[in-house]
PyMOL Python script that loads the backbone (N, CA, C, O; Angstrom):
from pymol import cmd

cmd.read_pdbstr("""\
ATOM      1  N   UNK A   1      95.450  92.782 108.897  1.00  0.00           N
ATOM      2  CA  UNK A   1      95.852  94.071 109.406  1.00  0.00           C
ATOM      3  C   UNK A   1      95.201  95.201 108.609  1.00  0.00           C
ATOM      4  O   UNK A   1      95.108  96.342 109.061  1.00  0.00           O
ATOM      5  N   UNK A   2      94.680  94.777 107.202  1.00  0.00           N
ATOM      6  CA  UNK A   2      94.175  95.925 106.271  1.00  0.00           C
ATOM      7  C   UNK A   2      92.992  96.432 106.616  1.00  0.00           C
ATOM      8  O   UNK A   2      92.850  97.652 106.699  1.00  0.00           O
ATOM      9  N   UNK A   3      92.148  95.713 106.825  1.00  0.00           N
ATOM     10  CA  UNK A   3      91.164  95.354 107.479  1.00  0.00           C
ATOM     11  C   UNK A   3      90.406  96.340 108.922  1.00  0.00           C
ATOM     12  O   UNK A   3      89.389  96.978 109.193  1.00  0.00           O
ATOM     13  N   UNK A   4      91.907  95.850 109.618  1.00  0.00           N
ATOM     14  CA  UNK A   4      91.166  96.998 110.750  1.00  0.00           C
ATOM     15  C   UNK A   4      91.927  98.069 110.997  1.00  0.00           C
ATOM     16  O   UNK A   4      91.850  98.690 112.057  1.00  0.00           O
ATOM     17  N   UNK A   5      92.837  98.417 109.905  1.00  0.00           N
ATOM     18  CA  UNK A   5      93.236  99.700 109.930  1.00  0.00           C
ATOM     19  C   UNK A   5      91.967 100.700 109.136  1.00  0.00           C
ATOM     20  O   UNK A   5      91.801 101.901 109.350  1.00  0.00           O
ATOM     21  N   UNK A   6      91.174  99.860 108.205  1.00  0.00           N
ATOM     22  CA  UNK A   6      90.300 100.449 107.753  1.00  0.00           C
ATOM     23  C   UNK A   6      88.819 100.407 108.528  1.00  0.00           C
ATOM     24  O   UNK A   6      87.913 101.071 108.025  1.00  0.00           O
ATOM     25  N   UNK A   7      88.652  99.924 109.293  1.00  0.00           N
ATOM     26  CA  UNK A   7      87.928  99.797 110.281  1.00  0.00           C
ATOM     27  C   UNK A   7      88.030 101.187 111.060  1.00  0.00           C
ATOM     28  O   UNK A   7      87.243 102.131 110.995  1.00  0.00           O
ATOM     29  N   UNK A   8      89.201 101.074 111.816  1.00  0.00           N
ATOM     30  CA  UNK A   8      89.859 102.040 112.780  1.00  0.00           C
ATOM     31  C   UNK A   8      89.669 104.111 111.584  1.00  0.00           C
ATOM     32  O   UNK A   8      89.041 105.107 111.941  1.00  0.00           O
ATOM     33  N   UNK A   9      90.367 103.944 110.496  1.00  0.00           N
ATOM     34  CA  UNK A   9      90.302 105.259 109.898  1.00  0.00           C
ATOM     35  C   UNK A   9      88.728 105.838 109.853  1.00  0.00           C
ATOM     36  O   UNK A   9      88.263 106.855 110.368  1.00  0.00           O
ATOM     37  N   UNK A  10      87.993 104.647 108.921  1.00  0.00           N
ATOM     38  CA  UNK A  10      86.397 104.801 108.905  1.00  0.00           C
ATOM     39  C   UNK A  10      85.252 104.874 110.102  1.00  0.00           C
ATOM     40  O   UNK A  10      84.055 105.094 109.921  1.00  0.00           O
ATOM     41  N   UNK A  11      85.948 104.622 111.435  1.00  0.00           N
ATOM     42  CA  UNK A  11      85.028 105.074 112.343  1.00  0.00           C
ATOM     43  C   UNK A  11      84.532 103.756 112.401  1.00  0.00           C
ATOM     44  O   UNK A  11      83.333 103.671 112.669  1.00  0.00           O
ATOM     45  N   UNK A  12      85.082 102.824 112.239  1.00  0.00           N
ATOM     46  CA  UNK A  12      84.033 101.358 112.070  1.00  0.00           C
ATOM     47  C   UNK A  12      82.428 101.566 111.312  1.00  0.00           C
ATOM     48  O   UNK A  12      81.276 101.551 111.746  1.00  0.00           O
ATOM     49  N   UNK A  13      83.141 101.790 109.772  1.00  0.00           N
ATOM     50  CA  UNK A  13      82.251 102.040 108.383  1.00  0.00           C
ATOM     51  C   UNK A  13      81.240 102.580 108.607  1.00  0.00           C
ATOM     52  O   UNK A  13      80.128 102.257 108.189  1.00  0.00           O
ATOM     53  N   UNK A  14      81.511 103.440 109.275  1.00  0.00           N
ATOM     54  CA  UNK A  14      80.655 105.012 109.597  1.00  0.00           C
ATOM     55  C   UNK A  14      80.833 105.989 108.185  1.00  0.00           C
ATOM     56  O   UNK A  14      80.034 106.475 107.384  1.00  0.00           O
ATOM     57  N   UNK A  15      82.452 106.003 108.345  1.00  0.00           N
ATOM     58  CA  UNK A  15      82.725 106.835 106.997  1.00  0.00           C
ATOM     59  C   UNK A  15      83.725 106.305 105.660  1.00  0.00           C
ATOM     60  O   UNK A  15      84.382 105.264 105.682  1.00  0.00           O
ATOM     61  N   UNK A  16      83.691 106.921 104.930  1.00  0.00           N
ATOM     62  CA  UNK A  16      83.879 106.512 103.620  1.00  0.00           C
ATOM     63  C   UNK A  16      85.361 106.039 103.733  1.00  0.00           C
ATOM     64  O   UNK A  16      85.970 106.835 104.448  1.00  0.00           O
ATOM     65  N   UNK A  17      86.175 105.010 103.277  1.00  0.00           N
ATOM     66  CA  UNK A  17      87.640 104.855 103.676  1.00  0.00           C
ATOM     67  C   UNK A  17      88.352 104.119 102.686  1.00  0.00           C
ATOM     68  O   UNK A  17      88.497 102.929 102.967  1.00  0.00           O
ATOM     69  N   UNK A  18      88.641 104.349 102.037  1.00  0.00           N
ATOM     70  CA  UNK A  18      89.701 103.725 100.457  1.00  0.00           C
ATOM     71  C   UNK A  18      91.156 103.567 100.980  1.00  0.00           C
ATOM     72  O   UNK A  18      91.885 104.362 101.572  1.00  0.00           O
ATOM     73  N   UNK A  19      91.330 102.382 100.601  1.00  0.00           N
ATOM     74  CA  UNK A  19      92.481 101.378  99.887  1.00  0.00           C
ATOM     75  C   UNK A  19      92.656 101.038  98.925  1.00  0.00           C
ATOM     76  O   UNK A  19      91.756 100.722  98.147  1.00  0.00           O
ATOM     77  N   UNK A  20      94.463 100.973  98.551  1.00  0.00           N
ATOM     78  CA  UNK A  20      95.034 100.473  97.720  1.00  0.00           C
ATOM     79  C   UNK A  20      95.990  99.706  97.986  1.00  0.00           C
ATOM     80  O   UNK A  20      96.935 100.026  98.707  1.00  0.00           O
ATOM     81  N   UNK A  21      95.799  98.215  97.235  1.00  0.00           N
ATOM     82  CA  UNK A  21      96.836  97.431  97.148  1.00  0.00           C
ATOM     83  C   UNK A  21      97.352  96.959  96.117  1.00  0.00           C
ATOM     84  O   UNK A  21      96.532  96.440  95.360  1.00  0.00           O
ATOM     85  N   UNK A  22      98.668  96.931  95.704  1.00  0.00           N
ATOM     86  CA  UNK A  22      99.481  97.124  94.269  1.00  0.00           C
ATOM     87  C   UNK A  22     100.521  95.910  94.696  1.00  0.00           C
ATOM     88  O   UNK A  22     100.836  95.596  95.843  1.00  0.00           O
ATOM     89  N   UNK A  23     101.047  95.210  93.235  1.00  0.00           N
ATOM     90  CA  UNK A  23     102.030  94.568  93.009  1.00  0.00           C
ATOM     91  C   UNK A  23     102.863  95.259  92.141  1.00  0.00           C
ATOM     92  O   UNK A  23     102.827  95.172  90.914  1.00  0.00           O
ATOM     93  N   UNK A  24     103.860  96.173  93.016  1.00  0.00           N
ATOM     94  CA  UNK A  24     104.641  96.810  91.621  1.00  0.00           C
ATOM     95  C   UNK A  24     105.981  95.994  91.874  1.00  0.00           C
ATOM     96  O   UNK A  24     106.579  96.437  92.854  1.00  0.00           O
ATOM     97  N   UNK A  25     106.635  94.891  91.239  1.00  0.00           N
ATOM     98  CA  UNK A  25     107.326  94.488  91.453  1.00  0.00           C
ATOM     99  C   UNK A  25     108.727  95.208  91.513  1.00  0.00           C
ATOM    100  O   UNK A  25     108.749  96.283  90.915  1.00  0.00           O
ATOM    101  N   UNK A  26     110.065  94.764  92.207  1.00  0.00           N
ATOM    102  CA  UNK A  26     111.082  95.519  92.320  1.00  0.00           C
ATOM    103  C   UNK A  26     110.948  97.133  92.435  1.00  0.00           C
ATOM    104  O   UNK A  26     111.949  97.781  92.743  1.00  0.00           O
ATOM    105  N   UNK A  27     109.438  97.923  92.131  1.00  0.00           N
ATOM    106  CA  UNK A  27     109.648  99.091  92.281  1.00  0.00           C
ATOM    107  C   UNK A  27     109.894  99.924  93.487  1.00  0.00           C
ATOM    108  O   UNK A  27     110.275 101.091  93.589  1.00  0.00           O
ATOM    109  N   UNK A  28     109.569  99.002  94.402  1.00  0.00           N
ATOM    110  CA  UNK A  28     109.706  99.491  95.923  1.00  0.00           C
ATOM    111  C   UNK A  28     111.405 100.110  96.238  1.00  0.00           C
ATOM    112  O   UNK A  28     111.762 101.149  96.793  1.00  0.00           O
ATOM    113  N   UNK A  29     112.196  99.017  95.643  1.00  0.00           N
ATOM    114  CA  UNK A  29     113.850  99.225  96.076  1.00  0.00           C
ATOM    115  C   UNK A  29     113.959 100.583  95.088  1.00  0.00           C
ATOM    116  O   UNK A  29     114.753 101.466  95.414  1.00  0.00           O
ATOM    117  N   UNK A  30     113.199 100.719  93.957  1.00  0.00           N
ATOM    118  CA  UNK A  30     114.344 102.140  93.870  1.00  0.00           C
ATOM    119  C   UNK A  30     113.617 103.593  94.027  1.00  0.00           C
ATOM    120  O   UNK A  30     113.776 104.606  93.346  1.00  0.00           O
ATOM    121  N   UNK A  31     112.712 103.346  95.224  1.00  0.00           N
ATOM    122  CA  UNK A  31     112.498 104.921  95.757  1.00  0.00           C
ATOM    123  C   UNK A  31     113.404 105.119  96.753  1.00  0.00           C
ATOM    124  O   UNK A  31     113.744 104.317  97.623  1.00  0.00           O
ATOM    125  N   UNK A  32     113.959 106.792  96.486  1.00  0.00           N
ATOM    126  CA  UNK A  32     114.286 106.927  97.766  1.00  0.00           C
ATOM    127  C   UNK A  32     113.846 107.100  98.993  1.00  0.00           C
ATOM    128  O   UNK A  32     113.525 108.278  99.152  1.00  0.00           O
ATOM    129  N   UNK A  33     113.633 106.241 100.246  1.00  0.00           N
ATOM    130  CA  UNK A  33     112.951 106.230 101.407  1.00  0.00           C
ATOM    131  C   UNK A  33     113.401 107.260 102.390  1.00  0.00           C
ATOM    132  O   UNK A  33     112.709 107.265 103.408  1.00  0.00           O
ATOM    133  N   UNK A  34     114.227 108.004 102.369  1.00  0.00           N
ATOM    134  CA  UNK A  34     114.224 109.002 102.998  1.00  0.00           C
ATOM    135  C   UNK A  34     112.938 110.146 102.771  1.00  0.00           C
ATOM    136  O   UNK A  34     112.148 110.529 103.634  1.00  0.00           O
ATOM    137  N   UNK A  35     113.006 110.596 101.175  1.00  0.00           N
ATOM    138  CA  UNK A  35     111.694 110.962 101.032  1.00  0.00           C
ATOM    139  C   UNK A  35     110.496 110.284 101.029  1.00  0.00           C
ATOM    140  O   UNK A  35     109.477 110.955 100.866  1.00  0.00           O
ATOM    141  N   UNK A  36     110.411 109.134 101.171  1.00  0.00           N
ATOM    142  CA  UNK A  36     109.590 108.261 101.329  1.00  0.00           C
ATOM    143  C   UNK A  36     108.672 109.047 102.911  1.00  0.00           C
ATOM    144  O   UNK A  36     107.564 109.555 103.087  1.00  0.00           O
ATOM    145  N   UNK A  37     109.966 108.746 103.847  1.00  0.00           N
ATOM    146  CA  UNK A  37     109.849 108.925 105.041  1.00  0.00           C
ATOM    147  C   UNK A  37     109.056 109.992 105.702  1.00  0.00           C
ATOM    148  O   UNK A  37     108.367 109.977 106.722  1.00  0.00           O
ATOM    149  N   UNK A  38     109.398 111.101 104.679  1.00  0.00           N
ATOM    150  CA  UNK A  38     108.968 112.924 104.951  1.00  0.00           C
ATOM    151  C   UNK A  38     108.042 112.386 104.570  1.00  0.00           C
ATOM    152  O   UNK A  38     107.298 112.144 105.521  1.00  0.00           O
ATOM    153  N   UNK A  39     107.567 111.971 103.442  1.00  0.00           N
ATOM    154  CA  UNK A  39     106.515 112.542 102.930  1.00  0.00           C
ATOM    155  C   UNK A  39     105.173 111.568 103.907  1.00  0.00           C
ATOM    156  O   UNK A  39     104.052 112.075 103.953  1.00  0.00           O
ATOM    157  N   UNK A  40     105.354 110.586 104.426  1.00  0.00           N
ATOM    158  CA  UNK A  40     104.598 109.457 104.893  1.00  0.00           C
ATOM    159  C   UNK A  40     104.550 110.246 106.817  1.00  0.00           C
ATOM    160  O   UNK A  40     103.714 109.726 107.557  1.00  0.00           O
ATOM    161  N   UNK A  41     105.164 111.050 107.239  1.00  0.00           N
ATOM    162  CA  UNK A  41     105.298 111.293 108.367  1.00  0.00           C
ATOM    163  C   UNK A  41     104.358 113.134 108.102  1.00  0.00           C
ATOM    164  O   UNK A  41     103.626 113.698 108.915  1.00  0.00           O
ATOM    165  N   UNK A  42     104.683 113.518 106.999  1.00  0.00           N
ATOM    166  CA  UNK A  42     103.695 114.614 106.721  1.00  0.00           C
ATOM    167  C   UNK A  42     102.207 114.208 106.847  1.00  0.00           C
ATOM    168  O   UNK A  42     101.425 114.894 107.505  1.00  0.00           O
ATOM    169  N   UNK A  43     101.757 112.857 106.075  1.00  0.00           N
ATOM    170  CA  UNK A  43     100.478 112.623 106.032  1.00  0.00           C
ATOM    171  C   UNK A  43      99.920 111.210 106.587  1.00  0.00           C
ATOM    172  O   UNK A  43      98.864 110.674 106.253  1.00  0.00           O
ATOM    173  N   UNK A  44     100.684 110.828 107.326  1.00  0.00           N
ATOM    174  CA  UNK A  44     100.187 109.990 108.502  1.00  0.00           C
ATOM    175  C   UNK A  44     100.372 110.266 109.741  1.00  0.00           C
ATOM    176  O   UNK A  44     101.557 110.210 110.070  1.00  0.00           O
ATOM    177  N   UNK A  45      99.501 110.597 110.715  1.00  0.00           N
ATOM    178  CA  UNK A  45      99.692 110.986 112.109  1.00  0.00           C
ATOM    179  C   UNK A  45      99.495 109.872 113.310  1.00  0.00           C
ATOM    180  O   UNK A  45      99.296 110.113 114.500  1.00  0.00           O
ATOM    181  N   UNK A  46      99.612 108.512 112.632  1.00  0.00           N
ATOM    182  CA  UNK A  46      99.159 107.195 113.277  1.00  0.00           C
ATOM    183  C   UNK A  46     100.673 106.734 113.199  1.00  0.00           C
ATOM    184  O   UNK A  46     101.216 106.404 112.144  1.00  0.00           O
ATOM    185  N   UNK A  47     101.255 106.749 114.368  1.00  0.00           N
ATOM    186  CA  UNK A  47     102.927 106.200 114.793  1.00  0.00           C
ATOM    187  C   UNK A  47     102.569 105.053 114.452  1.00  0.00           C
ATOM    188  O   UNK A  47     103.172 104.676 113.447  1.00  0.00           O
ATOM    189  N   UNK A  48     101.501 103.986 115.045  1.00  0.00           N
ATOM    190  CA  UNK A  48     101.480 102.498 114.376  1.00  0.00           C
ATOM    191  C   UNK A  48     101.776 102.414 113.132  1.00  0.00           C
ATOM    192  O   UNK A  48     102.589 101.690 112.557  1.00  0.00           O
ATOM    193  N   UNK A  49     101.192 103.063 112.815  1.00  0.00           N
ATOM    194  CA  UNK A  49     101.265 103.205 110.811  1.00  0.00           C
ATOM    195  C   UNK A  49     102.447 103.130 110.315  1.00  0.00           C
ATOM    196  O   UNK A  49     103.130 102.344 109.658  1.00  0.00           O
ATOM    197  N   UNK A  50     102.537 104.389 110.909  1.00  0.00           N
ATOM    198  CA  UNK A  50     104.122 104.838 110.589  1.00  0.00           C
ATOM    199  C   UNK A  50     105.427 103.172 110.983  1.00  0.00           C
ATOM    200  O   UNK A  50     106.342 102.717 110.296  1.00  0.00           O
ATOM    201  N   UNK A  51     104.935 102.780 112.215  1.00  0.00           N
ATOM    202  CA  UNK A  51     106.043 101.929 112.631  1.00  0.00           C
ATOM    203  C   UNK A  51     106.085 100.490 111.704  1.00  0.00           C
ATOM    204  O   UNK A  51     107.060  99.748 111.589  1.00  0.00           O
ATOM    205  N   UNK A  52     104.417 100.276 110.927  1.00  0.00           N
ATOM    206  CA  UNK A  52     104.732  99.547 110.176  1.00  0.00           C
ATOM    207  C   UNK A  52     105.349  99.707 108.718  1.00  0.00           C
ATOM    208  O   UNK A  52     105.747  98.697 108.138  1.00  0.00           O
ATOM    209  N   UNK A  53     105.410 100.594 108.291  1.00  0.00           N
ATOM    210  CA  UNK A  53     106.609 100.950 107.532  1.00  0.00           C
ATOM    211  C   UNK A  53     108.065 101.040 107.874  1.00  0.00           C
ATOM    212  O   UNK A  53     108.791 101.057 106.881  1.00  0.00           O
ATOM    213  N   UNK A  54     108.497 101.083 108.700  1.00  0.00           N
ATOM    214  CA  UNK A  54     109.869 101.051 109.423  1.00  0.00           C
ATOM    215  C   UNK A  54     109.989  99.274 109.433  1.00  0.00           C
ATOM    216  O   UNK A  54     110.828  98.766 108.690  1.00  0.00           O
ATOM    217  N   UNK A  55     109.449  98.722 109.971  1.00  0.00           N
ATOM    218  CA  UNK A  55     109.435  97.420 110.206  1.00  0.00           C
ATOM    219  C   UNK A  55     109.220  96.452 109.227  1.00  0.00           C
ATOM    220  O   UNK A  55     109.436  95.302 109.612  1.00  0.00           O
ATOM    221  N   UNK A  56     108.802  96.606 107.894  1.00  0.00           N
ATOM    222  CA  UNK A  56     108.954  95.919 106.565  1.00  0.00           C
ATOM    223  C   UNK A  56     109.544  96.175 105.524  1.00  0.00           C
ATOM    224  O   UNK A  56     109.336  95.693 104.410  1.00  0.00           O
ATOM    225  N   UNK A  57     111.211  97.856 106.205  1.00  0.00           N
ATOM    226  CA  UNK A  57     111.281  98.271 105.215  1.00  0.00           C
ATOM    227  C   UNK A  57     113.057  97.761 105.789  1.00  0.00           C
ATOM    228  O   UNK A  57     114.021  97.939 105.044  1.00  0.00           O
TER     229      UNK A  57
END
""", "prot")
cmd.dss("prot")
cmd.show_as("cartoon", "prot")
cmd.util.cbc("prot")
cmd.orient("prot")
């Protein structure tokens, strides 16, 4: 899925497109996801995106 979301952002590696993937263990449970939420709906305009965060959270 990482893959061709970065595919899809970069224009299919037309343009420049960075990822990050992290093991922060247990740190996930103690953000609060409400602000999580704002802040991820401020700077993602891709509802897929968005819905896969809803759906693993």
């Amino acid at each position: 899925m990482l893959h061709r979301m970065i595919r899809k952002v970069s224009v299919n590696g037309k343009q420049p497109c960075y990822a990050l993937k992290m093991d922060i263990k247990r740190f996930f449970d103690t953000i609060n996801h409400q602000i999580l939420k704002t802040l991820l709906r401020k700077n993602i305009a891709d509802e897929k995106a968005l819905k896969n965060y809803r759906y693993n959270h």
